[in-house]
mmCIF file as gemmi writes it, N, C-alpha and C atoms, coordinates in Angstrom:
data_model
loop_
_atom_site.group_PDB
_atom_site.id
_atom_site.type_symbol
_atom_site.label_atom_id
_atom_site.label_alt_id
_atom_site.label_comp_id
_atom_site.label_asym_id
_atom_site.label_entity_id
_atom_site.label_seq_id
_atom_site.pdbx_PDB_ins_code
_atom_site.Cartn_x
_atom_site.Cartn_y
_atom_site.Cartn_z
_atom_site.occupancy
_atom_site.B_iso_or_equiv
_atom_site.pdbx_formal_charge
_atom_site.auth_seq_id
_atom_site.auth_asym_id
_atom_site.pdbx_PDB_model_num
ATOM 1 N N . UNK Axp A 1 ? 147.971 128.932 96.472 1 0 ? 1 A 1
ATOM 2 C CA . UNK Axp A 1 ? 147.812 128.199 97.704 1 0 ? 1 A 1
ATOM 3 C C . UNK Axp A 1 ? 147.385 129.097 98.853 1 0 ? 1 A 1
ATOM 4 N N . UNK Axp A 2 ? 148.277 130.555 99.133 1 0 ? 2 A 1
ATOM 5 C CA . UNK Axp A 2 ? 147.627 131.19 99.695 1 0 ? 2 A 1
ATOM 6 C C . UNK Axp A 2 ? 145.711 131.286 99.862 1 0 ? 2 A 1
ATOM 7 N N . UNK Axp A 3 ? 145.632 132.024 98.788 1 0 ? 3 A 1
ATOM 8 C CA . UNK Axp A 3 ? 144.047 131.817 98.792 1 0 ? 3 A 1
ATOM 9 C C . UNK Axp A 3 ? 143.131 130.737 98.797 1 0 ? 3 A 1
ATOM 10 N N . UNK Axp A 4 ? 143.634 129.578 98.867 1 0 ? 4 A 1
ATOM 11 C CA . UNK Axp A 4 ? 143.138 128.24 99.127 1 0 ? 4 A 1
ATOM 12 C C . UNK Axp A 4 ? 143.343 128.212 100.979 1 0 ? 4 A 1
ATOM 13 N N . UNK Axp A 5 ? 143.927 129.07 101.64 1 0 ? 5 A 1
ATOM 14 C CA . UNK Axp A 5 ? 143.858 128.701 103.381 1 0 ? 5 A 1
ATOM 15 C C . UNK Axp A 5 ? 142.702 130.101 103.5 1 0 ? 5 A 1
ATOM 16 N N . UNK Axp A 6 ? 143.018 130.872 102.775 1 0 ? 6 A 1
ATOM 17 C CA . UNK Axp A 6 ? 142.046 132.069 103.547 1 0 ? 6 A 1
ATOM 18 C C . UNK Axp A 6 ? 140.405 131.897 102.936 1 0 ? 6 A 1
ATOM 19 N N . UNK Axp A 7 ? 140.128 131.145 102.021 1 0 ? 7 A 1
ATOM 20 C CA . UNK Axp A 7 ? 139.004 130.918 101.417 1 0 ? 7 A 1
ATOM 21 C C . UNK Axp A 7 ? 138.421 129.94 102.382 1 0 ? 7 A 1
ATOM 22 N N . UNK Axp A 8 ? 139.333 128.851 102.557 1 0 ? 8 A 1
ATOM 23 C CA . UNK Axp A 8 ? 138.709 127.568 103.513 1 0 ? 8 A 1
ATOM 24 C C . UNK Axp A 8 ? 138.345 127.685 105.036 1 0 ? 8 A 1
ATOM 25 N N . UNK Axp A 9 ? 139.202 129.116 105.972 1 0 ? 9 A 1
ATOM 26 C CA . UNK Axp A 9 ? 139.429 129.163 107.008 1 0 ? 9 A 1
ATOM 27 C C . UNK Axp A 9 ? 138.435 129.515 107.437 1 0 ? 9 A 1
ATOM 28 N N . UNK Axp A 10 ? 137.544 128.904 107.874 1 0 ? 10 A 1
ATOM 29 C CA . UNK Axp A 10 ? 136.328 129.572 109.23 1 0 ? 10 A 1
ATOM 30 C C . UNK Axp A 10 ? 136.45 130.767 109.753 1 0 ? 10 A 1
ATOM 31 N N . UNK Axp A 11 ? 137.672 130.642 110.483 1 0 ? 11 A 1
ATOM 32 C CA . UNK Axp A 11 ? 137.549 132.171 111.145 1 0 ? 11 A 1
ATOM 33 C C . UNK Axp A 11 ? 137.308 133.614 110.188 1 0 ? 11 A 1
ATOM 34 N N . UNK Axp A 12 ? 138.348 133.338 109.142 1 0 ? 12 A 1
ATOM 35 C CA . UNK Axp A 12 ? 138.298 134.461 108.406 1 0 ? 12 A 1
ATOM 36 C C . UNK Axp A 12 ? 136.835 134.411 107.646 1 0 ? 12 A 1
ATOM 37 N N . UNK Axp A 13 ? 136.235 133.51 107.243 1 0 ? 13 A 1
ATOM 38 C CA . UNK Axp A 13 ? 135.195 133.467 106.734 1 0 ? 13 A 1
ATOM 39 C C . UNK Axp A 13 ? 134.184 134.282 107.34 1 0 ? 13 A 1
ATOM 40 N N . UNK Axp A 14 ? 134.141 134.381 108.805 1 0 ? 14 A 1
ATOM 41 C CA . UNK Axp A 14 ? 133.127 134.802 109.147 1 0 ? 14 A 1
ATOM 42 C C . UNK Axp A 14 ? 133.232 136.516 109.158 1 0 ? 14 A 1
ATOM 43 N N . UNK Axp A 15 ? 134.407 136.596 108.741 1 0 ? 15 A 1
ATOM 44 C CA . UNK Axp A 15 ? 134.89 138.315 108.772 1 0 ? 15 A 1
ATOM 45 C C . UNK Axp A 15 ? 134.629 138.944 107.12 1 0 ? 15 A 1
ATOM 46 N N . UNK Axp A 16 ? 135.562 137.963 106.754 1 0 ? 16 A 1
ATOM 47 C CA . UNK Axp A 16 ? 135.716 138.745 105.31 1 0 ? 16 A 1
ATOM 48 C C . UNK Axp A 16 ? 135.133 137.422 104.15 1 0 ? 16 A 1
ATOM 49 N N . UNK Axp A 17 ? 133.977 138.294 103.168 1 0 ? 17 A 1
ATOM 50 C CA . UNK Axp A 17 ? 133.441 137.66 102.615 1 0 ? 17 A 1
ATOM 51 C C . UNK Axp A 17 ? 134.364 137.445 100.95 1 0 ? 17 A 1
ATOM 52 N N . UNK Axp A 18 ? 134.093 136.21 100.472 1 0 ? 18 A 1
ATOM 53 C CA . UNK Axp A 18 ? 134.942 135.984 99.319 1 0 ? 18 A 1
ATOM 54 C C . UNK Axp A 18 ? 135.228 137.081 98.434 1 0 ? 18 A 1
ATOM 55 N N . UNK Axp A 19 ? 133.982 137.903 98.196 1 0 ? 19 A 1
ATOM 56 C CA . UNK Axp A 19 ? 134.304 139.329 97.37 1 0 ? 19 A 1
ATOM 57 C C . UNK Axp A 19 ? 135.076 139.401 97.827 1 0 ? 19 A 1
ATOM 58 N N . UNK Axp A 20 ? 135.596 140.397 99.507 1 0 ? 20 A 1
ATOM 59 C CA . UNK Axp A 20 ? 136.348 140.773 100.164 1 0 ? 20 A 1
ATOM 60 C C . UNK Axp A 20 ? 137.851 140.064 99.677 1 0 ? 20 A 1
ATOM 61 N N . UNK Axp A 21 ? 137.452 138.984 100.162 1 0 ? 21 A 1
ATOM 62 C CA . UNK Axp A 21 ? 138.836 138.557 99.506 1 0 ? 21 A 1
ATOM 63 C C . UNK Axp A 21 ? 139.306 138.447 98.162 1 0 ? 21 A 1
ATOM 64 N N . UNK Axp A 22 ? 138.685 138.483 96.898 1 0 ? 22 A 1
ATOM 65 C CA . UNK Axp A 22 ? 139.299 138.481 95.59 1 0 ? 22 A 1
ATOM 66 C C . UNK Axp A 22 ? 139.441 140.17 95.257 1 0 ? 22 A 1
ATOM 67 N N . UNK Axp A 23 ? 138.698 140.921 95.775 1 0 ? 23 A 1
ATOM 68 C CA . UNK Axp A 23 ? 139.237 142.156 95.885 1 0 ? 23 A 1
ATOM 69 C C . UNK Axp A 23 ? 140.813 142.292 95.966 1 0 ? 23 A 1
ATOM 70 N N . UNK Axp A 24 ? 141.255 142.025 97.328 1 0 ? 24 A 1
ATOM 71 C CA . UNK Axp A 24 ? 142.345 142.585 98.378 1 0 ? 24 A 1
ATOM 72 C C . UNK Axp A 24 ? 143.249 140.946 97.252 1 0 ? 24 A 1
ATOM 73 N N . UNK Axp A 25 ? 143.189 139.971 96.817 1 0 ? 25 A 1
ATOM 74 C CA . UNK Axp A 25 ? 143.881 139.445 96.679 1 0 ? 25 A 1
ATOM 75 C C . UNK Axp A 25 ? 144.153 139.021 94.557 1 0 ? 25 A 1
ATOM 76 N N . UNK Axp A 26 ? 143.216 140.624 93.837 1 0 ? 26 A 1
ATOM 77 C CA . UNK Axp A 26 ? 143.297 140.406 92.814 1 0 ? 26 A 1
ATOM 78 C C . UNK Axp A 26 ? 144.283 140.192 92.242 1 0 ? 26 A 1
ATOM 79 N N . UNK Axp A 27 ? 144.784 139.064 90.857 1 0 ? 27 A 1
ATOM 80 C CA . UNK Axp A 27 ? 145.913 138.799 90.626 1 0 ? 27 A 1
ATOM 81 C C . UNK Axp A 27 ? 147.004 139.595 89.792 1 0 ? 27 A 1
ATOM 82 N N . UNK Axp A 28 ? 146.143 140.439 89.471 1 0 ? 28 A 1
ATOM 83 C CA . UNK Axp A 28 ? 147.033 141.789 88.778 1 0 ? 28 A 1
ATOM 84 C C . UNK Axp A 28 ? 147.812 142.643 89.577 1 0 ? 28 A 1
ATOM 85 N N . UNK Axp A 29 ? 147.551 142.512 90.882 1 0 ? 29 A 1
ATOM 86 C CA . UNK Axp A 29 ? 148.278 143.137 91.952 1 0 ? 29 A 1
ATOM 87 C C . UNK Axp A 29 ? 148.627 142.325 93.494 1 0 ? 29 A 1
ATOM 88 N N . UNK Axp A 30 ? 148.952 141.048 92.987 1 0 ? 30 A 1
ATOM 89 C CA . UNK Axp A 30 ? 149.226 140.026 94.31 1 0 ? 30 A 1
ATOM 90 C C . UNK Axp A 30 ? 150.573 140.005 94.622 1 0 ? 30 A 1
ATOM 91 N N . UNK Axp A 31 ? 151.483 139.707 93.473 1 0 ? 31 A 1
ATOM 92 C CA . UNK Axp A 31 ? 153.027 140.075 93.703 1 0 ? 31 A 1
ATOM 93 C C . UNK Axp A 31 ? 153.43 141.674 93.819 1 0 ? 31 A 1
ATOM 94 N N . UNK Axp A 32 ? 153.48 142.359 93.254 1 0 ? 32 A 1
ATOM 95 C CA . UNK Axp A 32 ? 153.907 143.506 93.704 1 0 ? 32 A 1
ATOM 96 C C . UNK Axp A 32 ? 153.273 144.128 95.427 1 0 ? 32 A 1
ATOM 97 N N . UNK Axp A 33 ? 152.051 143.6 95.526 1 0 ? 33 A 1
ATOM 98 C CA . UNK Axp A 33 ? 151.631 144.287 96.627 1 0 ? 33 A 1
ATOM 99 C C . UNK Axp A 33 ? 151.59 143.238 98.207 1 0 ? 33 A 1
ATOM 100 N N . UNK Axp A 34 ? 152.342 142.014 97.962 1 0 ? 34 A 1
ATOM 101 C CA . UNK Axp A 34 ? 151.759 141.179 98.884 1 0 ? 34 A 1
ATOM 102 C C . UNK Axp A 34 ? 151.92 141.419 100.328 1 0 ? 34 A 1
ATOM 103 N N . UNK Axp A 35 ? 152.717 142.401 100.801 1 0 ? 35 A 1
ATOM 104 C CA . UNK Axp A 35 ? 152.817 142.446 102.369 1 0 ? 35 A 1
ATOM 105 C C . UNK Axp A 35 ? 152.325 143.541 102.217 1 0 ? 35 A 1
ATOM 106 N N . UNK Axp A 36 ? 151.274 144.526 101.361 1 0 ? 36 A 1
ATOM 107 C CA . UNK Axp A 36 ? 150.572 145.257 101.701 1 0 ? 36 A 1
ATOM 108 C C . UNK Axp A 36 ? 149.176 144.878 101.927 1 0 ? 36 A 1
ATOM 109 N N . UNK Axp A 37 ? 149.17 143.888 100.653 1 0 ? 37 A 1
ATOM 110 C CA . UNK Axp A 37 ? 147.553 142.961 100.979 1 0 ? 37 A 1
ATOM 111 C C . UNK Axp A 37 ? 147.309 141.935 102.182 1 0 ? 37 A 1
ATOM 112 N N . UNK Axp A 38 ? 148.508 141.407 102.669 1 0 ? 38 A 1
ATOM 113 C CA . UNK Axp A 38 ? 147.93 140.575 103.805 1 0 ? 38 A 1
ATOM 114 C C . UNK Axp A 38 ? 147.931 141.69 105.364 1 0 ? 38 A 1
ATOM 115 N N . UNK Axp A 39 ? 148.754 142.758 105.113 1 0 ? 39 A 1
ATOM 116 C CA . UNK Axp A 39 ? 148.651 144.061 106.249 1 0 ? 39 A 1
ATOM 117 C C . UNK Axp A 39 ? 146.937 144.277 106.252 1 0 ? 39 A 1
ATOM 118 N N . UNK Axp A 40 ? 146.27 144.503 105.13 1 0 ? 40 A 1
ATOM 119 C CA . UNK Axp A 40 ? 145.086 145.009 104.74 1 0 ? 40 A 1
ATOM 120 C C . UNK Axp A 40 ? 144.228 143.727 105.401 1 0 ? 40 A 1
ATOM 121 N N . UNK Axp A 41 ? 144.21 142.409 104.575 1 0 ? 41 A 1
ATOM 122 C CA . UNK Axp A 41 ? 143.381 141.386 105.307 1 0 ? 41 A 1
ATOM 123 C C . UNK Axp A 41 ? 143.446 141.402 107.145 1 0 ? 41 A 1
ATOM 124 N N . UNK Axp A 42 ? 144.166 141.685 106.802 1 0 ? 42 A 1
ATOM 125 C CA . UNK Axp A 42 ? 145.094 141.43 108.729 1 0 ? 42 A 1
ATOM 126 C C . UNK Axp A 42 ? 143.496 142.886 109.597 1 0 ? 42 A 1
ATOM 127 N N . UNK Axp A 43 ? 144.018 144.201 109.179 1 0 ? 43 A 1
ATOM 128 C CA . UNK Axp A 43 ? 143.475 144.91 109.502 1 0 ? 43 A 1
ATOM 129 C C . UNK Axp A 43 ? 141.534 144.797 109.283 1 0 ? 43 A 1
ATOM 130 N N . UNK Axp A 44 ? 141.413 144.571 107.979 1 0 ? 44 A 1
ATOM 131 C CA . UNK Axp A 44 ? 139.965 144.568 108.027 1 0 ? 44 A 1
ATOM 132 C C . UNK Axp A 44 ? 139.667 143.145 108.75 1 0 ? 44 A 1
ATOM 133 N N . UNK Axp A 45 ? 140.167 142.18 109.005 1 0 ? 45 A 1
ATOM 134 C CA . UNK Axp A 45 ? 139.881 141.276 110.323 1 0 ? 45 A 1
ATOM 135 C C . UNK Axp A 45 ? 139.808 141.841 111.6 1 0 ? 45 A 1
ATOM 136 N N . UNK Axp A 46 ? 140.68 142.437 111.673 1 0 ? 46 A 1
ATOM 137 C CA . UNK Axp A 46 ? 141.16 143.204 113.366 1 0 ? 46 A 1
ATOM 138 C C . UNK Axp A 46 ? 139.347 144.093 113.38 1 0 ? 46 A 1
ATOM 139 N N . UNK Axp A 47 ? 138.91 144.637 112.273 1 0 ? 47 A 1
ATOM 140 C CA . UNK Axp A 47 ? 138.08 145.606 112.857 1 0 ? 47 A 1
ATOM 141 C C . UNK Axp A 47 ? 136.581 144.965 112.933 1 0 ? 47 A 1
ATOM 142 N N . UNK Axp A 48 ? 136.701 143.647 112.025 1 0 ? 48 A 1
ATOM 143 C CA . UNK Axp A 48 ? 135.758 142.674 112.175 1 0 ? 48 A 1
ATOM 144 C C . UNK Axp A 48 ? 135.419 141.918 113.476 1 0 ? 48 A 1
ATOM 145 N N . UNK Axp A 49 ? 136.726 141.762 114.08 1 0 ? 49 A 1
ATOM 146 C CA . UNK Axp A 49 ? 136.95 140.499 115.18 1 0 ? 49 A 1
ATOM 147 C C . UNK Axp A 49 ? 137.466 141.526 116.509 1 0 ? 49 A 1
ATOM 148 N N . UNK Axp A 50 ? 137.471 142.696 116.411 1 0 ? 50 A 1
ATOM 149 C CA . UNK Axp A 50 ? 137.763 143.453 117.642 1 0 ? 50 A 1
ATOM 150 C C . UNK Axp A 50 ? 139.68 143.69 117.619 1 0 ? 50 A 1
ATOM 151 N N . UNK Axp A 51 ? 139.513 143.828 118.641 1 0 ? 51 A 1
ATOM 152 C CA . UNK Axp A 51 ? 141.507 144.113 119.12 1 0 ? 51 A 1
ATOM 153 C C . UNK Axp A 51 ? 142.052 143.229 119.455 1 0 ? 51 A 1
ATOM 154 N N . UNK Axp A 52 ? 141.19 141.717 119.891 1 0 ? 52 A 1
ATOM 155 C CA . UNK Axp A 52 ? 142.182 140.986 120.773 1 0 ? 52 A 1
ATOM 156 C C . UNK Axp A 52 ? 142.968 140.041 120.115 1 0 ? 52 A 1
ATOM 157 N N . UNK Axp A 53 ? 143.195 140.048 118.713 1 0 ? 53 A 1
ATOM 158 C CA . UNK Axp A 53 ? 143.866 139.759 117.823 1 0 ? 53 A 1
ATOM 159 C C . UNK Axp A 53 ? 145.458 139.963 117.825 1 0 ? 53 A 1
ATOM 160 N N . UNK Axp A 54 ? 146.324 139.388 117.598 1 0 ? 54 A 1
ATOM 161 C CA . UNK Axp A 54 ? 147.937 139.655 118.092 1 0 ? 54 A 1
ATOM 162 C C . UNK Axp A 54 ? 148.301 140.883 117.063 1 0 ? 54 A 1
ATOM 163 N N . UNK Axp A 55 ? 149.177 141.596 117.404 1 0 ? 55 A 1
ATOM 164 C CA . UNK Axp A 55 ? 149.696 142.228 116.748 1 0 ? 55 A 1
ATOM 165 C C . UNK Axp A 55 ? 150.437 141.832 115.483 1 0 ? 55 A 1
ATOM 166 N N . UNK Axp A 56 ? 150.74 142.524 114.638 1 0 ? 56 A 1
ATOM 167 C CA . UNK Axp A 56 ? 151.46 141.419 112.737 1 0 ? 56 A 1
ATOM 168 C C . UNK Axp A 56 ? 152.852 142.326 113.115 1 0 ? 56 A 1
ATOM 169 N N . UNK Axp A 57 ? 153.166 143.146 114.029 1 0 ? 57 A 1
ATOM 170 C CA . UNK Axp A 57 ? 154.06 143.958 114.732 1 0 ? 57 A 1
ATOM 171 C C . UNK Axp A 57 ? 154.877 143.258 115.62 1 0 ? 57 A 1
């Protein structure tokens, strides 16, 4: 379900392309790594979309 909001979402769409995302959200490493992979989406958005993005802090 996760990847069913970040696939559909406009905004992120225009940042990070689906590669991008089945990369960062491959399923061999989705549970063990998941608050490292959405830190990662979070960040390669931030550098896509600038700073004025809220802090995940």
């Amino acid at each position: 379900m996760l990847w069913d909001l970040y696939y559909s979402d406009k905004e992120i769409a225009k940042y990070l392309s689906r590669d991008d995302l089945n990369r960062i959200m491959s399923p061999e490493n989705v549970l063990p790594h998941a608050v490292e992979k959405t830190e990662k989406i979070l960040r390669l958005y931030r550098q896509r979309n600038g700073s004025d993005m809220v802090s995940s802090h």
